[in-house]
N, C-alpha and C positions, 0 to 999 in steps of 0.2 A: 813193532814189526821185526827190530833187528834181534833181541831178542827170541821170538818166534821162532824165528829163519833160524838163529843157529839151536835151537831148542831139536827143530824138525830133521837138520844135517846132522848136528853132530851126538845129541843126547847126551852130553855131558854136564851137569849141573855145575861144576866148578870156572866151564868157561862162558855158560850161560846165565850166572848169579850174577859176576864181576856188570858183563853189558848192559842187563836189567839195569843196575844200581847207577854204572854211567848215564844211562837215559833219563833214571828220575833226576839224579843229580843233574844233568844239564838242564832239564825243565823246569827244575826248583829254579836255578839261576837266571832261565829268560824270560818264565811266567811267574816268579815271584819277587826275586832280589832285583832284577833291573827296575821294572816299571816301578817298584817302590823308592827306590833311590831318586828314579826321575820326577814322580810326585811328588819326591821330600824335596829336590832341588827347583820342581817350580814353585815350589810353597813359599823360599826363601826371596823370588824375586818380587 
């Protein structure tokens, strides 16, 4: 959506590529790297 938005405002590819990338990258982080971490750490108990 944030993306989108500033896609639709501003039409600038250079400030709308960067937020894309932020978005995937915070999603990789909370839908892949946490809950793995946490299944690897209740595996050990």
């Amino acid at each position: 959506m944030v993306p989108t938005g500033s896609w639709l405002l501003l039409q600038r590819w250079w400030i709308t590529a960067p937020l894309a990338a932020g978005v995937v990258v915070w999603w990789w982080l909370f839908l892949v790297l946490v809950p793995r971490a946490y299944q690897h750490d209740q595996s050990e108990v």
